[in-house]
N, C-alpha and C positions, 0 to 999 in steps of 0.2 A: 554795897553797890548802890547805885544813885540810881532812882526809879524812872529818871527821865532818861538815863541808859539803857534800860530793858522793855520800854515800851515798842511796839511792833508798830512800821510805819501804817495804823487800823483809824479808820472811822468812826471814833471815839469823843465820849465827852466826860470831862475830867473836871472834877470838885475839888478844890485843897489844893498844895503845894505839890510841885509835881518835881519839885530837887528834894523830896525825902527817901533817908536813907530806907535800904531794903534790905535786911538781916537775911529773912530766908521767904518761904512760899507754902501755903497749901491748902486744899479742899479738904481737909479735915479739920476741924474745931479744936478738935483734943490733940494734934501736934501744934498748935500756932503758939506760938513764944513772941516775944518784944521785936516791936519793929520789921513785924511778920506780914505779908501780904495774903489776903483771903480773899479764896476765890468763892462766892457766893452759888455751888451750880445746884442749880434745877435736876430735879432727879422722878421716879417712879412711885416711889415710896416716900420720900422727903424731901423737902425743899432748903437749899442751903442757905437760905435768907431767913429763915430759922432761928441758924446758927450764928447770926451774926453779932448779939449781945454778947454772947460766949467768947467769941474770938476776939473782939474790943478789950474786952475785959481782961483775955489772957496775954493783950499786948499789939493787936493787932495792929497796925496804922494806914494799910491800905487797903479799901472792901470793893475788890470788884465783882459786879451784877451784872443783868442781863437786862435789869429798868431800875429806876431811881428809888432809891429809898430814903425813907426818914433815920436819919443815924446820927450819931455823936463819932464819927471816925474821921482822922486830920485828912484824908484822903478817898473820897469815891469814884470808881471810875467805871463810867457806865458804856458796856460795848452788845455788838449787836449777835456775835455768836462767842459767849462764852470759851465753850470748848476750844474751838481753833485758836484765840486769843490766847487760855492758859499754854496751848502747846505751843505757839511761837513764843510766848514771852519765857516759859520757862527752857527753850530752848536759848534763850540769848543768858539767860541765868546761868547754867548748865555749862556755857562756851562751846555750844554745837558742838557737842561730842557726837552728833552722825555722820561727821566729816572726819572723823580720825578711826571712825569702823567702816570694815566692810559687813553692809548690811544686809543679810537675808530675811524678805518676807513671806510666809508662804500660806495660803489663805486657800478654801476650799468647806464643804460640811463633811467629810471625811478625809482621814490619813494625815494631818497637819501631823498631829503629833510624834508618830511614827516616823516619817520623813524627818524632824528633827531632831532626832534621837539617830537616826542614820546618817546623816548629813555630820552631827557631831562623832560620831565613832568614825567616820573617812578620815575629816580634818586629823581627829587623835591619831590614826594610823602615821599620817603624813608630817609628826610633828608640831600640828598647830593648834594652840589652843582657840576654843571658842566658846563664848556666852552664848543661851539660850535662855528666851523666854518661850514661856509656855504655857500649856495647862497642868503640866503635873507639877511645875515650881520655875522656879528663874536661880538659874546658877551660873558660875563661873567660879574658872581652878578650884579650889574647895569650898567656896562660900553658897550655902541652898538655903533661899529665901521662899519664902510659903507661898502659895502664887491666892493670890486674892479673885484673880479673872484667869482667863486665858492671855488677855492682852491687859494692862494696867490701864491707870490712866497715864493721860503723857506727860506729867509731875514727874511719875513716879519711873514712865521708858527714859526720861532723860538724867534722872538720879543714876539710875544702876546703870546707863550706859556712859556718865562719866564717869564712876567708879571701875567701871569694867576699862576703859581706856587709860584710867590712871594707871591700873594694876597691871598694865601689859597687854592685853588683849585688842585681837588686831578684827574678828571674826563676831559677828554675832547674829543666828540662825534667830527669829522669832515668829509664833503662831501669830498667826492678824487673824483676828474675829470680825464678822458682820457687826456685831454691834461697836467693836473698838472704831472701824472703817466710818460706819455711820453716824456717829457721835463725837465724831475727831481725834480720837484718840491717838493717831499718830499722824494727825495733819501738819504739814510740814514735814516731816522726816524725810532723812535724801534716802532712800534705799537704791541697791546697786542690782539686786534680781530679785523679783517678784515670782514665786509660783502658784500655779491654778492647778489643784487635786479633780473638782467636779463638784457640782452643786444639784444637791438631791433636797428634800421637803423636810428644813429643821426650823424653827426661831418664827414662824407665821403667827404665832403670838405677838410678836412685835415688828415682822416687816411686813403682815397684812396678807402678802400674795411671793410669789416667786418671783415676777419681775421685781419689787422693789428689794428681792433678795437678792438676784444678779446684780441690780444696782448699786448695792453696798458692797459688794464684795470688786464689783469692775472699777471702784473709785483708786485700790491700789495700782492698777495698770494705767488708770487714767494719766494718774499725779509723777509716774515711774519715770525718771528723765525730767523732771521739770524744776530739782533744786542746783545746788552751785558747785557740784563736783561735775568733774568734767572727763570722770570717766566712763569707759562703754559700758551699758545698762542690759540687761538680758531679763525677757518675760519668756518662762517655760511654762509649756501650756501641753494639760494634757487636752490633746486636737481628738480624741474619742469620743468628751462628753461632749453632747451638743451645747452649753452654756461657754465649754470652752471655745467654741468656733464662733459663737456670739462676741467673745473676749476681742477676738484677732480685730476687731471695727472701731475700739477702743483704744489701742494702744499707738504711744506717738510714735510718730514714722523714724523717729531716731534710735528706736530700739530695737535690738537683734532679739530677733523670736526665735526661740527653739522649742519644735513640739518633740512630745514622746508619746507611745500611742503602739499596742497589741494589733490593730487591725491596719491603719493604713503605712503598709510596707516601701509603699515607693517615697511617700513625701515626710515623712516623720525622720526627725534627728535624733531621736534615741528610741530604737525597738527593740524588741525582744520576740525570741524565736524559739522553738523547740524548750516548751513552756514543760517542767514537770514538776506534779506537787505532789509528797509526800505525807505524813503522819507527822514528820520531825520536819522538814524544809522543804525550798524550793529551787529551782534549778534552769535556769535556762540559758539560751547564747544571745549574750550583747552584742548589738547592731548599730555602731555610730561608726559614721562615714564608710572606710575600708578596713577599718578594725572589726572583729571579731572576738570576744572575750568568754567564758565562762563564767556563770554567777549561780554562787551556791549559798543561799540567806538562810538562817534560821527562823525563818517566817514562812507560815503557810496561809494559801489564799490565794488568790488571780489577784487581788487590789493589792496586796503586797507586793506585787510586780510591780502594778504599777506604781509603789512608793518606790520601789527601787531604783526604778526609772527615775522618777522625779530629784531623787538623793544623789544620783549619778550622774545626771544632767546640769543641776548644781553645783557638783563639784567641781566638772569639766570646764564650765563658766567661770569659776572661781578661780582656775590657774593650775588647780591639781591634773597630772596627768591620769589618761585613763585607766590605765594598768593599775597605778596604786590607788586609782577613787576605787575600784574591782574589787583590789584587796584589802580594803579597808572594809567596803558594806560586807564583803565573804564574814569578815570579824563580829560584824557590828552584831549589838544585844538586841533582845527583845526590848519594846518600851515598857514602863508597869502597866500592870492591868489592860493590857493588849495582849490577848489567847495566851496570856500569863498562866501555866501550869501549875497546879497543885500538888503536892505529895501525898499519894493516897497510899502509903505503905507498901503495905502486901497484897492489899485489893486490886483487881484487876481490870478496873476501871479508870477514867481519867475524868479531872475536875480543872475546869480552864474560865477563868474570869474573864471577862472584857468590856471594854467600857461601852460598848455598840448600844448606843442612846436613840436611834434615828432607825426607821425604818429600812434605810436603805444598808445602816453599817446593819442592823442586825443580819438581814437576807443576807448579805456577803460573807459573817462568821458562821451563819447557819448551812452555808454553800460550801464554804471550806471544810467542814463538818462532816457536812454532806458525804462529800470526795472519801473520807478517811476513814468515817464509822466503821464497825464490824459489828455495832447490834442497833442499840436504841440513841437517840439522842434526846435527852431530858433538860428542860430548859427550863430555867427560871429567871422573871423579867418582870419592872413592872415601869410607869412612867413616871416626871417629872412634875410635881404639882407647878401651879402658877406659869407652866409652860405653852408651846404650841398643844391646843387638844385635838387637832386636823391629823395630825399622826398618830393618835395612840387605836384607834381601830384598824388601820395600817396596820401595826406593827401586832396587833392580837390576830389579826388573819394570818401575817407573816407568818406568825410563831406555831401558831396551831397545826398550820400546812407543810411546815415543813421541819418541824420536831415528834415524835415520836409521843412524848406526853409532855406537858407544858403548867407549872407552878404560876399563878399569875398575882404578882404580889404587891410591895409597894417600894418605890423609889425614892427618892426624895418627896415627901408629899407638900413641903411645905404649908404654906395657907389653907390648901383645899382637903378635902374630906377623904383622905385613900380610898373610902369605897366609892362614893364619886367616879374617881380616877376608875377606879376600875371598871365600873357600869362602863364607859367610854370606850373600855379595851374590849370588852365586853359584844360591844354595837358589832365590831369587825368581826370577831371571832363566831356570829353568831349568821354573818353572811356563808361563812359554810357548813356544810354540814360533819363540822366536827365535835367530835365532846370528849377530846384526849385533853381534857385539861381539868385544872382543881381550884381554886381562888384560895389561896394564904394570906390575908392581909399583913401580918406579922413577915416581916421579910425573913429572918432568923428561923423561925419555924416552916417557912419553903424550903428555904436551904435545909434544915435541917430533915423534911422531908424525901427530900431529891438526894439526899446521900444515902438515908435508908433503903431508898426505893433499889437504888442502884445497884446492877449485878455487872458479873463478870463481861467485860468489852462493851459497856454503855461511856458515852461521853457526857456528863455534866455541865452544860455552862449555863455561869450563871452573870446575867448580861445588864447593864446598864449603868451602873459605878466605878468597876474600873480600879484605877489607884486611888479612888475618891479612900477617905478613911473616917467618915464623918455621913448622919443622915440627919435631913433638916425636917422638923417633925414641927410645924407652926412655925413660931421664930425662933426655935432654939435648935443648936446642932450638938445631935450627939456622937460619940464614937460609934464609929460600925464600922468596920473593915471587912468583905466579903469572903477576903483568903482566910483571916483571922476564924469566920464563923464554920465556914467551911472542914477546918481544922480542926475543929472544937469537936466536932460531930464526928470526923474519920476517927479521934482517939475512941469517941463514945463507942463509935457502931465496933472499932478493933476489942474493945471492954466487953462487949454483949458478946460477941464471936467465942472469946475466951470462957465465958461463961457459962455459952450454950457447947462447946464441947467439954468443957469439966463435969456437966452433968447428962454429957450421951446427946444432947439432944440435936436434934437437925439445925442447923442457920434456917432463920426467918428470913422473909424479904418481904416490904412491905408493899 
């Protein structure tokens, strides 16, 4: 392609010949081949003007920045926001494959995930396939690619969605992150329905305060309705959280809003009534217009209503009728590492993962918990190094108050020092006056604590990784898998059991 065909009509200033040919594109150094375009961006950790000998070297011909540099390349093209540039230009690369899908975005600091795990089990009911990007991976019909973010960069959404549109695929459900939003990661995309889950205290490491957190996340409703397809646009809003009612002032007047929403009965588009949550699921009567349905999800929790909702409201937009969007979520699985159950054999106890990172997702699995226990709830949790640290004594008051006894361990520690991290967790838990808890630094050895400790009708969770399978310990990640470690220990603690009754003696409990 000819690079004076893929340039974006952008206020730009351009060095070299601007009729050179364009092979392919990308912000990584170690994918650029001959006659490759390199996008120079600015980052956290690194600076992609860095990388720019690298890329020269491996063939590069075109180096765009974000200010001028000294370089030996036949081509520099210097623009004023990176980011939004790479995604429109590599959207004209790509061939606007956002116009040959219909696109779901669905943005919030909880329940993304889950809603599109739901949203995808309807459509499968109904016959149709759809792509999803996400946080546990980016898939379509058999092909699962490793997810790098929750949202890519927009190289990489316009790669897999013209492949996904090559391959057939008409649908494609994706997580939008706060930081995808705010750094443009899918600036420009036409999406066709936006949804708003609710926005609780996650990422203040990097948006400062919660209004600039509402602000990235309302840039999707903003831009909704404003590219070149010319079909009706739908923002579903759950109308409960107050951020979402902040949304409604935001969105353009060409868009059909549909809220869904547990409390306000008379003005809300998708309700839900005659709520009941069990051990194993939940159950209630759907409420859109003069219909009437039954919903019976294998999710428990009040927030999992409201994913339902959301999943429902969705599909209803999308063309599925309501009966079969009904019996599709009735089908639909759990997502991984969402109150993902454990096999604890013979033991009469349960061990449930979940990925609840956030203060608020935690209080909402510890509530569901709550509802169901029949003894103790033991929890094991610890935070995020290099993240928000405004949440993590939050979340140790959380934990303490309303678990039973509480492992306080380590997360991903990355850069920072786990005990650090802990002291921090530490600050909350120390506002009350509880002392049902124990500090494990060693994540493995929590876990493996919390299995011994546990008796007959205690619940186990153990919270903040999720399907994560991997812990980032400095700069390096290693395997860890929660379910995996969890496992390891129910065979150990079955081994001791067998042991202490071959020689008479009582089971211990730690």
């Amino acid at each position: 392609m000819n690079l004076r065909d893929l340039l974006p009509d952008e206020n730009i200033t351009i060095i070299g010949d601007i009729n050179t040919e364009v092979a392919g594109m990308s912000y990584d150094s170690r994918d650029i081949c001959k006659d490759y375009v390199f996008f120079a961006l600015p980052g956290h950790n690194t600076d992609g003007r860095n990388y720019i000998d690298e890329a020269i070297s491996k063939g590069a011909s075109v180096i765009i920045t974000n200010s001028q540099c000294d370089i030996n390349a036949k081509v520099q093209i210097i623009v004023k926001n990176i980011f939004h540039f790479m995604s429109l230009m590599g959207k004209k690369f790509y061939n606007y494959p956002d116009r040959e899908l219909h696109l779901i975005g669905i943005t919030g600091t909880n329940g993304k995930t889950t809603i599109t795990y739901m949203i995808e089990n309807i459509f499968a009911n109904s016959g149709i396939e759809c792509g999803v990007i996400g946080t546990v991976n980016y898939r379509y019909k058999d092909k699962i690619i490793e997810a790098t973010n929750t949202t890519p960069q927009s190289l990489d959404i316009f790669r897999i969605m013209r492949e996904m549109a090559d391959s057939g695929i008409k649908h494609l459900v994706m997580e939008v992150s706060s930081h995808a939003l705010n750094l443009g990661r899918v600036y420009g995309i036409d999406f066709d329905i936006a949804v708003f889950t609710n926005l609780t205290q996650d990422h203040l490491d990097f948006h400062k305060n919660m209004d600039n957190y509402f602000k990235a996340k309302s840039i999707l409703f903003k831009e909704l309705g404003a590219g070149t397809k010319k079909n009706k646009k739908y923002a579903i809003i759950n109308v409960d959280d107050s951020y979402g009612k902040r949304l409604l002032k935001t969105i353009n007047i060409n868009v059909d809003i549909k809220f869904y929403s547990l409390q306000m009965a008379n003005t809300a588009d998708f309700k839900a009534e005659n709520i009941k949550i069990t051990s194993k699921a939940s159950a209630f009567d759907l409420i859109f217009g003069n219909e009437r349905i039954k919903i019976g999800i294998k999710h428990i929790g009040i927030y999992n209503v409201y994913n339902a909702l959301a999943a429902l409201g969705t599909a209803v937009c999308s063309g599925i009728p309501l009966k079969e969007a009904a019996e599709g979520l009735n089908n639909s699985k759990q997502a991984p590492g969402r109150l993902e159950r454990i096999d604890t054999k013979k033991f009469n106890f349960e061990i449930i993962v979940d990925y609840a990172h956030t203060s608020d997702a935690l209080k909402n699995v510890l509530q569901a918990l709550k509802k169901i226990k029949l003894k103790r709830i033991i929890t094991v949790f610890g935070c995020g190094g290099d993240r928000d640290r405004t949440k993590r004594p939050i979340m140790g008051k959380t934990a303490v108050e309303m678990s039973d006894f509480v492992f306080v361990s380590s997360d991903n520690p990355r850069s920072e020092d786990p005990y650090h991290i802990i002291l921090d967790i530490e600050v909350g838990i120390k506002r009350t006056d509880k002392r049902n808890y124990k500090v494990l630094v060693d994540r493995e050895t929590a876990i493996k604590e919390a299995v011994m400790m546990a008796d007959e009708d205690d619940i186990i969770l153990i919270a903040g990784k999720g399907h994560e399978t991997y812990q980032i310990i400095g700069t390096e990640k290693f395997h860890f898998n929660d379910i995996e470690v969890a496992g390891k220990y129910i065979d150990l603690k079955e081994k001791q059991k067998i042991s202490l009754k071959q020689v008479e003696q009582k089971e211990f409990v730690f």
